[in-house]
N, C-alpha and C positions, 0 to 999 in steps of 0.2 A: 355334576355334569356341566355346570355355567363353569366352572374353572377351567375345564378342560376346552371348552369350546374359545374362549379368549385367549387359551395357550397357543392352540392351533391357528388362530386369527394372527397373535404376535410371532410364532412361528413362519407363518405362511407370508410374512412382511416383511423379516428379517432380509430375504433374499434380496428384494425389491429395491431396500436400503443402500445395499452394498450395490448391487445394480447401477444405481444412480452416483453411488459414488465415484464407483470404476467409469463411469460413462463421463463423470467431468472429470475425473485425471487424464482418461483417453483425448477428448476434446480439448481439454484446457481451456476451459470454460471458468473463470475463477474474474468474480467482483469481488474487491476488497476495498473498504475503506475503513481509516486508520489514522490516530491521531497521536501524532509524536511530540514529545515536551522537549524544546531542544536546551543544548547545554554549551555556555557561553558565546550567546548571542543574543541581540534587545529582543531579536522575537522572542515567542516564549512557548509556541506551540505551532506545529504545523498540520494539518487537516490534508488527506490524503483520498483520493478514490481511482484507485487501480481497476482496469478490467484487460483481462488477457495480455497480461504484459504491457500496456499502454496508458500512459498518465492521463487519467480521464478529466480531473479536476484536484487543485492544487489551491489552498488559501492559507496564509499566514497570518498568525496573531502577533498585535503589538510590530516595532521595528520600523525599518523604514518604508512607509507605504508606499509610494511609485514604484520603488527600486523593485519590492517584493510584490506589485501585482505586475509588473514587468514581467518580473523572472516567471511568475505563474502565468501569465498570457502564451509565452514562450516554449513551456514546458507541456502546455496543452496539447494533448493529441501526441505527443511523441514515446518512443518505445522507453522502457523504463530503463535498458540498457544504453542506451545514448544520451540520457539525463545522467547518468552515474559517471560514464566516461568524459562528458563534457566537464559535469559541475564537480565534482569529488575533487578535494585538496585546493579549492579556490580557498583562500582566506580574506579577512577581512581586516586591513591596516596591521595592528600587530597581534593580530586576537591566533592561537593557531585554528581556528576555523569561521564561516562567516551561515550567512543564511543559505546560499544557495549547498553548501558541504553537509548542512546539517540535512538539506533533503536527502541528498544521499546517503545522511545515516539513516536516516527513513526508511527508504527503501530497503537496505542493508536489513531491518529489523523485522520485516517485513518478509524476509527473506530470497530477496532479489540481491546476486552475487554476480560482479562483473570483472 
């Protein structure tokens, strides 16, 4: 009888589950933070926190510090699709990509397509 009464309980939640799922795809309600290892540049890792499309907070590891708390000050508060379009395909001297490209593979993995 206790088996049956915690099926109904997991049963009875199931819905509720999906509920809330559907209720943040409808809304677009989505925090994410995420942390990318980037490849061929001094940094060596980027530290991301996404909320509803908008680059909420951005920190870079290693590289060049002004430059890349720069680019992070800048990128603060703005839509994830206007950091993509801006910064994507910058390079850096003769590397074929630089720190501000590698955000954009970031996001890219993240699943942000512009």
């Amino acid at each position: 009888e206790d088996d049956e009464d915690v099926q109904n309980v997991y049963t009875n939640m199931k819905p509720l589950e999906e509920d809330w799922y559907s209720w943040l795809i409808k809304f677009s309600v989505f925090f994410m933070k995420y942390t990318y290892h980037t490849q061929g540049t001094c940094s060596t890792a980027i530290h991301l926190d996404v909320e509803n499309g908008i680059l909420k907070d951005v920190y870079f590891d290693n590289g060049c510090d002004g430059n890349l708390k720069g680019i992070s000050i800048l990128v603060k508060g703005m839509k994830v699709e206007e950091v993509i379009t801006k910064l994507e395909g910058v390079r850096c001297g003769m590397k074929t990509t630089s720190c501000p490209d590698q955000l954009c593979h970031a996001l890219h993995q993240m699943g942000y397509w512009w």
